[in-house]
C-alpha positions as CSV (number, residue, x, y, z in Angstrom):
1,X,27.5,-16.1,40.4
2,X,27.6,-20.1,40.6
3,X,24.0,-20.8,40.5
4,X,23.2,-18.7,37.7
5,X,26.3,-20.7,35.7
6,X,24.2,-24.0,35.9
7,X,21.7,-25.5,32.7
8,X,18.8,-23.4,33.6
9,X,19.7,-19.9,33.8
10,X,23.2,-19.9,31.5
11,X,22.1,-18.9,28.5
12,X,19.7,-16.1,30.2
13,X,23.0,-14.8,31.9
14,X,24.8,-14.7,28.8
15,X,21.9,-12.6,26.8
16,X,21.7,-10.4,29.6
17,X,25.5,-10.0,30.2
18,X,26.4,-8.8,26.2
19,X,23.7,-6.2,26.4
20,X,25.4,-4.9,30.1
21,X,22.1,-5.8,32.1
22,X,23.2,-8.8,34.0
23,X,22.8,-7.8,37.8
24,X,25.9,-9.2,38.9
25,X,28.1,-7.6,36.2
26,X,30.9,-5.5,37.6
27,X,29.9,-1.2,37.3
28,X,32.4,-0.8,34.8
29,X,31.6,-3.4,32.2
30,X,28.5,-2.8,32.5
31,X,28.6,1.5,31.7
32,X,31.4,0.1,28.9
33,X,28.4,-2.1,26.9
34,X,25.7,0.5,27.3
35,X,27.9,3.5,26.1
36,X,29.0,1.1,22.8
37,X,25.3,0.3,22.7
38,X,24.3,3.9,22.4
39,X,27.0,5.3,20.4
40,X,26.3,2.8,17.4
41,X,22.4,2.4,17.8
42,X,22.1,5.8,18.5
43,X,24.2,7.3,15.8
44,X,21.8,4.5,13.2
45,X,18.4,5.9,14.5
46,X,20.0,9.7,13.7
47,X,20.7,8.1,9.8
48,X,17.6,7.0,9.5
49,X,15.8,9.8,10.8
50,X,18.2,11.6,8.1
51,X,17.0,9.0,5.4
52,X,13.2,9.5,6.3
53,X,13.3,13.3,5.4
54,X,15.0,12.5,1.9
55,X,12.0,10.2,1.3
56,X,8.9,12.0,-0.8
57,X,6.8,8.8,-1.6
58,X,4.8,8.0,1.2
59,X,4.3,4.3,0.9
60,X,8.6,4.3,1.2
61,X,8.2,6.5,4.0
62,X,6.2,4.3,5.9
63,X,8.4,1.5,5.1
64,X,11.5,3.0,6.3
65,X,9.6,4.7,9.5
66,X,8.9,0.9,10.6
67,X,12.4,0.0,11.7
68,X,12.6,3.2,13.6
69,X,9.4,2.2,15.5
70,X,10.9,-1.1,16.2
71,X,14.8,0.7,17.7
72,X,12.0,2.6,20.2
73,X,10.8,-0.7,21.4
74,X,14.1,-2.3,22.3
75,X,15.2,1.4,23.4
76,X,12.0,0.9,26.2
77,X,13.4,-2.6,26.9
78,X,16.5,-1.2,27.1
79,X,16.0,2.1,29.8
80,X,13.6,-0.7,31.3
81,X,16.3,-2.9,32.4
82,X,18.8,0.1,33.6
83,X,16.2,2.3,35.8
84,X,14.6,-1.1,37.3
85,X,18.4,-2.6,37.7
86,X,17.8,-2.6,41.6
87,X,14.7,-4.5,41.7
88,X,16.2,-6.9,38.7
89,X,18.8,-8.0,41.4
90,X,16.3,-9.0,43.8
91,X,14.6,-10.9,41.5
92,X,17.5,-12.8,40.9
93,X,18.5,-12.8,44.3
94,X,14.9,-14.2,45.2
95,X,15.3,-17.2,42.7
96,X,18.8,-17.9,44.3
97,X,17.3,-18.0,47.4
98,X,14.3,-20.2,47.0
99,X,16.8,-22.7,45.2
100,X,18.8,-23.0,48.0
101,X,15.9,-23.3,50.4
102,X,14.4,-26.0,48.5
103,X,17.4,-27.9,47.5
104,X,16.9,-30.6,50.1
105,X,12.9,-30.5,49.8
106,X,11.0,-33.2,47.2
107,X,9.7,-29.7,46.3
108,X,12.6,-28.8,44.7
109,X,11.9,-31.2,41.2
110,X,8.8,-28.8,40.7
111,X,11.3,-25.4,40.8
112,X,13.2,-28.0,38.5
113,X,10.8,-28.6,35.9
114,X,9.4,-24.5,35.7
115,X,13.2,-23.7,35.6
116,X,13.9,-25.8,32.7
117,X,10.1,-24.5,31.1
118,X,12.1,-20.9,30.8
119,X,15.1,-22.6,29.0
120,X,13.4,-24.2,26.6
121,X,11.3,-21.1,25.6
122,X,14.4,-19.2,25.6
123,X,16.0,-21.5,23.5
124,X,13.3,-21.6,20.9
125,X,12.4,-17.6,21.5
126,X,16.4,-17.1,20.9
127,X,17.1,-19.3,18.0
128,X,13.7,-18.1,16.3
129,X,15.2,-14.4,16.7
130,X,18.4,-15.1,15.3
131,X,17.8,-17.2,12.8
132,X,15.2,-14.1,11.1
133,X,17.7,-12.1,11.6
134,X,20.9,-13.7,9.8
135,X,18.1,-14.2,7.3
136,X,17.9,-10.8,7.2
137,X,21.0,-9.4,7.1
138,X,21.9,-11.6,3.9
139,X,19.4,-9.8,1.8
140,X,21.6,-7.6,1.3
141,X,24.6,-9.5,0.1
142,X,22.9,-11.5,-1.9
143,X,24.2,-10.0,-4.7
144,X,27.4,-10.5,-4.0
145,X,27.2,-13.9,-2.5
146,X,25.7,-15.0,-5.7
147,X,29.6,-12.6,-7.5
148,X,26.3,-11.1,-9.2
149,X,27.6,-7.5,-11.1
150,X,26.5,-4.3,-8.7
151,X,26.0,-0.6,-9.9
152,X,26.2,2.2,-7.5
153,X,23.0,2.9,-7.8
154,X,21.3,-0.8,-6.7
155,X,23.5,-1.8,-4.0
156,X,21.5,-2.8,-1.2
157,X,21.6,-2.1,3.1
158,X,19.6,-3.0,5.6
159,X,16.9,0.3,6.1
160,X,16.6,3.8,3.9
161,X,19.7,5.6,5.6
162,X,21.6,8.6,5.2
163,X,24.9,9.7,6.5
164,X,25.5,12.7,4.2
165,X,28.8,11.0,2.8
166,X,29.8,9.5,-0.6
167,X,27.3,5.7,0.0
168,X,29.3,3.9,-3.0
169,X,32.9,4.5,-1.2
170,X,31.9,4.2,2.2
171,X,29.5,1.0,1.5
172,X,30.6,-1.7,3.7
173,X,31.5,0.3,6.8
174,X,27.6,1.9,6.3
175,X,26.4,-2.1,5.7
176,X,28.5,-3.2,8.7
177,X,27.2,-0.2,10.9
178,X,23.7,-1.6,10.1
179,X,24.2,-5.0,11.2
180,X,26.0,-4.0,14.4
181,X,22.5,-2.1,15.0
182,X,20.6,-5.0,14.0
183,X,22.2,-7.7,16.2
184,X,22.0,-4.9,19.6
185,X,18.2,-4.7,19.0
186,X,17.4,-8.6,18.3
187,X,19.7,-9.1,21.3
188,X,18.3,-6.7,23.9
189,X,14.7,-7.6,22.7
190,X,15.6,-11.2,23.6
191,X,17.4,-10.8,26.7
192,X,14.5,-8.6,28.2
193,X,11.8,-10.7,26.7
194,X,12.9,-14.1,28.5
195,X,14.2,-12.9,31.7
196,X,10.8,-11.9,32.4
197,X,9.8,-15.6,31.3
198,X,12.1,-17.3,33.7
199,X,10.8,-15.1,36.1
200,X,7.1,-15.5,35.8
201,X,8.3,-19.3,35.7
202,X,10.2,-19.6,38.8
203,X,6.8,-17.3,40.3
204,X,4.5,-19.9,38.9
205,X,6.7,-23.1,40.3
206,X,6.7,-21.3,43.9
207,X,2.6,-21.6,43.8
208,X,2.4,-25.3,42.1
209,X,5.1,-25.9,44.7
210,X,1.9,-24.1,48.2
211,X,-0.7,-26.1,45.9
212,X,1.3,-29.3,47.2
213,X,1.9,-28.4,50.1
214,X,-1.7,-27.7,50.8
215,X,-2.3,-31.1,49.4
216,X,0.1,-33.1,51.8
217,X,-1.1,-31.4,54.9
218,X,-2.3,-34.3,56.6
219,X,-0.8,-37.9,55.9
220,X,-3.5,-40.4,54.5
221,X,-1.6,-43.5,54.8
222,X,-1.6,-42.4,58.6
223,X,-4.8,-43.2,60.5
224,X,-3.4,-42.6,64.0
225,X,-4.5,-38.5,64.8
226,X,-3.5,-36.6,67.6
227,X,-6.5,-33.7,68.0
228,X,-4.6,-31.8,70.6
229,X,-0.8,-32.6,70.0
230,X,1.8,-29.4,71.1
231,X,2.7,-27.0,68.3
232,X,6.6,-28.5,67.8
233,X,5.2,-31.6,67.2
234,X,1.9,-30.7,65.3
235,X,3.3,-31.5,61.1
236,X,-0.5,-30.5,59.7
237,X,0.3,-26.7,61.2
238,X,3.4,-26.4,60.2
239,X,2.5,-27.4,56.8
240,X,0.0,-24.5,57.0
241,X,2.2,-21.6,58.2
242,X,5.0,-23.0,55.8
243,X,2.4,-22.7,52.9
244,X,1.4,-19.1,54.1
245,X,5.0,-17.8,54.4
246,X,5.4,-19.5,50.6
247,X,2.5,-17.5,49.7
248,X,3.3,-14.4,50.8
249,X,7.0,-14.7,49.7
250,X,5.1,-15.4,46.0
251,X,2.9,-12.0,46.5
252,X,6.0,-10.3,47.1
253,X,7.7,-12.0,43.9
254,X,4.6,-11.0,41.5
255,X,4.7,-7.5,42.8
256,X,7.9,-7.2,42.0
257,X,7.6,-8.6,38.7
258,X,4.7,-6.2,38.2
259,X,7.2,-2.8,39.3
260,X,9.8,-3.8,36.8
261,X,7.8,-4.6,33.7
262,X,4.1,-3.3,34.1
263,X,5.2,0.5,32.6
264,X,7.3,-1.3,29.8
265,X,4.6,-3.7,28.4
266,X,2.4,-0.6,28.5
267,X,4.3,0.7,26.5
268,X,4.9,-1.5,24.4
269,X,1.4,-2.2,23.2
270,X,1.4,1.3,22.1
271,X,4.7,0.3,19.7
272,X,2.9,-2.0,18.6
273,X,-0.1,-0.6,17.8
274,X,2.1,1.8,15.8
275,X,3.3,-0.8,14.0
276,X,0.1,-2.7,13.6
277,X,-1.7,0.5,12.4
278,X,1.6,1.3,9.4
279,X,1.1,-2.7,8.1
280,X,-2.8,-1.6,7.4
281,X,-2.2,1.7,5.6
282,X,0.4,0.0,3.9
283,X,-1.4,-2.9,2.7
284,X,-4.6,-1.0,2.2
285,X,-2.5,1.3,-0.1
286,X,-1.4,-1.8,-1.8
287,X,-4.5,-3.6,-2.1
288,X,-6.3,-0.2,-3.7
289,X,-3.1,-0.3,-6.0
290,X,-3.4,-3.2,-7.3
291,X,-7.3,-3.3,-7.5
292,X,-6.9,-0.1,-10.3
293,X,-4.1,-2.0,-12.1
294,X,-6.2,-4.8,-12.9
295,X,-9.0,-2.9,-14.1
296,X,-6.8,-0.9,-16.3
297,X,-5.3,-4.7,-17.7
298,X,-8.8,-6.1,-18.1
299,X,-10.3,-2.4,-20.2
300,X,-7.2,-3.1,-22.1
301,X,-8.4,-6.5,-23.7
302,X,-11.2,-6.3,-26.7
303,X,-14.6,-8.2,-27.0
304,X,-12.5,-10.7,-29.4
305,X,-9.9,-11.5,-26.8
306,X,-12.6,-12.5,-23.9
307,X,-15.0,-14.2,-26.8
308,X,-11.5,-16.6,-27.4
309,X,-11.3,-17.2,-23.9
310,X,-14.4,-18.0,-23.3
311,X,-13.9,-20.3,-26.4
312,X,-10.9,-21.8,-25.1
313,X,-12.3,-22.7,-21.8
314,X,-15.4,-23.9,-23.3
315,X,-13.0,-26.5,-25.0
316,X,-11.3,-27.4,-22.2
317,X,-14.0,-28.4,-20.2
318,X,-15.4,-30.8,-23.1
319,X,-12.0,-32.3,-23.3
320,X,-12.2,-33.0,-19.0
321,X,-15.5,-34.2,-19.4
322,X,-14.4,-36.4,-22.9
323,X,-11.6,-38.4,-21.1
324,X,-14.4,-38.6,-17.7
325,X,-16.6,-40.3,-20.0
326,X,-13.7,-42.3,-21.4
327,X,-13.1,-43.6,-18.2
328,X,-16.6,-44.7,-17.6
329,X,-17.3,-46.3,-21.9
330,X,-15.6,-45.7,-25.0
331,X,-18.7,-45.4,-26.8
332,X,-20.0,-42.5,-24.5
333,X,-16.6,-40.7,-25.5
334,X,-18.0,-41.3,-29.6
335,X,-21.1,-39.8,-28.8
336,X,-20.2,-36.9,-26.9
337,X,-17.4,-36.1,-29.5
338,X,-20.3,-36.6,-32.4
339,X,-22.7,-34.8,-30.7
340,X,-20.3,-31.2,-30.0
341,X,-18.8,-31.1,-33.4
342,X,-15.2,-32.0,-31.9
């Protein structure tokens, strides 16, 4: 539609419209995205499950279970979007609406201003996305960017697969597969994540815009006050009842905000939870690691090895406090040299 075409909503259509959930998409290219969606994300999650059961060390196994965690997040956001497609289209057919009521109302700068709020977080929320993730996807190539030599055995992808097929031959097409997968995630997270921005924005301009109109309800500059005037010609009351119907067209807004995304934020936290609780037994695991490394590196040096370091350092803080002193009297630099034996 026009409307959605203009500065503030473009780049929210766009997202929305290469991951098929844009609710003014035709039926057909919108079943075409999802079933390309599915058939390359879907048949990545099944190589990675695959790859997880070929894993026997457990701090790789959590490693490589953390991207699958993260494909059942934008799977939620995904099924989200396509189960609540009917109440996404009123939303957008509400913020259509209260555009085009308001477009010859001083109000409308305040819908303006919220509008453009959402664009610039989707601007920043999008580029931060995709800038991690090009980031990300050269780690593997890096290598070969760099024409450094590869063996069969240490050429990089993306997340411990397994297709059950010769890796080394079929390297690129498994490499491309992952990136493919790796774009449709970043981008459905990011289309789902700031269309409910733009919407919580356009819900929070529509009550800034009743906390003016509350505010305007009787003219100060205007000392001349009818206490009986007829209804038609009475501004204060229809100030009021225009507030009220704003208010409850609002309540009706938020609650349909709270239908579309309340079960998906739910769940979510749990995802990330999950993930939370894998980065602690992971980095536990690593601390404790690391903690019985260095004890075995400090049994392995003898009494003469610390007794030089503690020699050494003994030295080097008479030399600091030498050229202090120097700083300060030559003679004081003479003395303290005389007095250590330096």
């Amino acid at each position: 539609m026009q409307f959605f075409d203009g500065r503030n909503y473009r780049i929210n259509k766009v997202l929305l419209s290469c991951v098929g959930q844009w609710p003014y998409q035709t039926n057909r290219s919108s079943n075409a995205i999802i079933i390309i969606i599915v058939s390359l994300a879907g048949t990545q999650i099944i190589a990675k499950i695959c790859g997880l059961l070929s894993i026997h060390n457990f701090d790789l196994f959590i490693d490589s279970l953390s991207p699958l965690v993260v494909d059942l997040g934008c799977a939620i956001k995904l099924v989200t979007c396509v189960l609540r497609a009917t109440e996404i289209r009123e939303l957008f057919d509400q913020i259509q609406y209260d555009w085009q009521l308001l477009i010859t109302s001083p109000y409308i700068k305040t819908l303006s201003n919220y509008a453009q709020g959402g664009r610039t977080f989707t601007l920043i929320y999008a580029g931060s996305f995709y800038s991690a993730l090009t980031f990300f996807m050269l780690v593997p190539l890096q290598q070969l960017l760099l024409d450094s030599s590869l063996n069969a055995s240490t050429r990089p992808l993306l997340h411990q697969v397994e297709y059950y097929i010769d890796m080394e031959k079929y390297y690129f097409p498994i490499l491309i597969h992952g990136y493919l997968t790796a774009i449709i995630c970043v981008s459905i997270s990011v289309a789902a994540d700031t269309m409910y921005v733009i919407v919580v924005q356009h819900i929070c301009g529509l009550f800034m815009i009743i906390g003016q109109q509350l505010d305007n309800l009787i003219k100060t500059d205007n000392l001349e006050i009818d206490l009986n005037p007829p209804i038609k010609d009475d501004k204060p009351y229809e100030n009021v009842v225009n507030s009220i119907r704003t208010h409850k067209k609002a309540l009706r807004f938020a609650s349909l905000i709270e239908a579309v995304f309340s079960q998906m934020f739910f769940l979510m936290a749990a995802v990330n939870l999950l993930i939370i609780s894998m980065t602690g037994v992971t980095n536990k695991r690593t601390l404790v690691s690391d903690f019985f490394s260095d004890k075995e590196n400090l049994n392995f040096y003898d009494n003469e090895n610390t007794r030089t370091l503690c020699t050494n350092g003994r030295k080097n803080v008479c030399y600091i406090y030498g050229h202090f002193l120097y700083d300060c009297s030559n003679i004081s630099v003479i003395l303290y040299d005389a007095a250590i034996g330096i």
